[in-house]
C-alpha positions in Angstrom: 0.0 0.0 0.0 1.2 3.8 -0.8 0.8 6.7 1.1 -0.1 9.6 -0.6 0.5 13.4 1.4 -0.5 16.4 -1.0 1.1 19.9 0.0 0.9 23.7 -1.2 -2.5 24.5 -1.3 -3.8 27.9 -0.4 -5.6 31.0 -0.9 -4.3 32.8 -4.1 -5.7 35.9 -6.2 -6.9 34.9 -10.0 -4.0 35.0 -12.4 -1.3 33.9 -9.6 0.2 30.1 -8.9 0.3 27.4 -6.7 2.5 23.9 -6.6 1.0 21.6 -5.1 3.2 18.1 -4.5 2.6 15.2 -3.3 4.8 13.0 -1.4 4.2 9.1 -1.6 5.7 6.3 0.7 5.1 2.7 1.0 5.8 1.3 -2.4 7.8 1.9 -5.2 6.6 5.4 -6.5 8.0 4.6 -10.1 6.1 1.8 -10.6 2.8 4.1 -11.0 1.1 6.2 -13.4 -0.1 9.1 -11.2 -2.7 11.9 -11.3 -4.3 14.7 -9.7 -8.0 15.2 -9.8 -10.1 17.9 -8.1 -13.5 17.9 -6.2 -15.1 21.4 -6.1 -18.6 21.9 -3.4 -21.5 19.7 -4.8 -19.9 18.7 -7.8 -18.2 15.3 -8.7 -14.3 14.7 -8.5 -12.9 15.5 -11.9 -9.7 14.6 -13.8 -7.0 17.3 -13.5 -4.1 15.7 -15.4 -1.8 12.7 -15.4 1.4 11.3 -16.0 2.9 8.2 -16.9 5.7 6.5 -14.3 8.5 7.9 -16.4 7.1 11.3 -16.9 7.4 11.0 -20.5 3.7 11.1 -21.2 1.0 13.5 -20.0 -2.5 14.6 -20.0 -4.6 17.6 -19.1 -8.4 18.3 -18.9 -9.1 20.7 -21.3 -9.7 23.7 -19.2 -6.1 23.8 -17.9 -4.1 23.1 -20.8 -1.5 25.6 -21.3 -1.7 26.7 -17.2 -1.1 23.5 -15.4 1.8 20.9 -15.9 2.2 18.3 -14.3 5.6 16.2 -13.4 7.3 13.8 -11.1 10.5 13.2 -9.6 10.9 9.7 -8.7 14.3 10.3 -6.9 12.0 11.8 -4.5 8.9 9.9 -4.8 7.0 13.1 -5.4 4.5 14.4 -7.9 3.9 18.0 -8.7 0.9 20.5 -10.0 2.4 23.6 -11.1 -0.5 26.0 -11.6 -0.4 29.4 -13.3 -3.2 31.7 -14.7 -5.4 30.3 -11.9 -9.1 31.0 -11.9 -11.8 31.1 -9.7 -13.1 28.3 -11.2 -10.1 26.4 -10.0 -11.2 26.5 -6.6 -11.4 23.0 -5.1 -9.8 21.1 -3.3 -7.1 18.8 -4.9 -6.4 15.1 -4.5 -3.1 13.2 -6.5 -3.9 9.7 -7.2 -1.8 6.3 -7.9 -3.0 3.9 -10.2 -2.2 0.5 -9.9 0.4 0.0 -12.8 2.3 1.0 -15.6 0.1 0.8 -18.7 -2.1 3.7 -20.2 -2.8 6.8 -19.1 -6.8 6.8 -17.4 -8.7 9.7 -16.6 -11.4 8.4 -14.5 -11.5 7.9 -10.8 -12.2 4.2 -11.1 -8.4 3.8 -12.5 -7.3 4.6 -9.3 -6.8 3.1 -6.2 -4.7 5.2 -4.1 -5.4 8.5 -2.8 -4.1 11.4 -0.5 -6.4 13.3 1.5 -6.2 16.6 -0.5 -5.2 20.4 -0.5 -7.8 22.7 -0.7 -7.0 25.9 -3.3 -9.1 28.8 -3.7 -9.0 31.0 -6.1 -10.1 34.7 -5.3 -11.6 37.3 -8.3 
């Protein structure tokens, strides 16, 4: 079993940045594809963006293409979210998420079987 801790959350103004990161323990961080997904008040948990466990492939939700990237360090069993351009509709709070092997890239919740507790990030207009 992994451990997942997400970090770096906050209260920012629209247009600034966050990072969030998320440090794992427990298991071998670079045997997992990994991802961050956000759950906003009275809506479902949504895909954020992914990466596979070499960090050579990636993907985004539409909305944040261009303003987040994600990327991982597996010398430090960490995953990042570097957000820019944020938006109020950005607020919600943020989980990262291990799936359970190597293969493709999923973007739904069921894909994923290990989860932090989340960072909460609000965006203020």
């Amino acid at each position: 079993q992994v451990e997942l801790v997400e970090s770096g959350g906050g209260l920012v103004q629209a247009g600034g940045s966050l990072r969030l990161s998320c440090a794992t323990s427990g298991r071998t961080f670079s045997s997992n594809n990994m991802a961050w997904f956000r759950q906003a008040p009275g809506k479902e948990r949504e895909f954020v963006a992914a990466i596979n466990w070499r960090g050579e492939k990636t993907k985004y939700l539409d909305s944040v293409k261009g303003r987040f990237t994600i990327s991982r360090d597996n010398t430090k069993n960490t995953l990042y979210l570097q957000m820019d351009s944020l938006e109020p509709e950005d607020t919600a709070m943020y989980y990262c998420a291990a799936a359970a092997g190597t293969g493709a890239i999923f973007i739904t919740t069921s894909m994923y079987n290990e989860w932090g507790q989340g960072t909460q990030v609000t965006v203020s207009s």
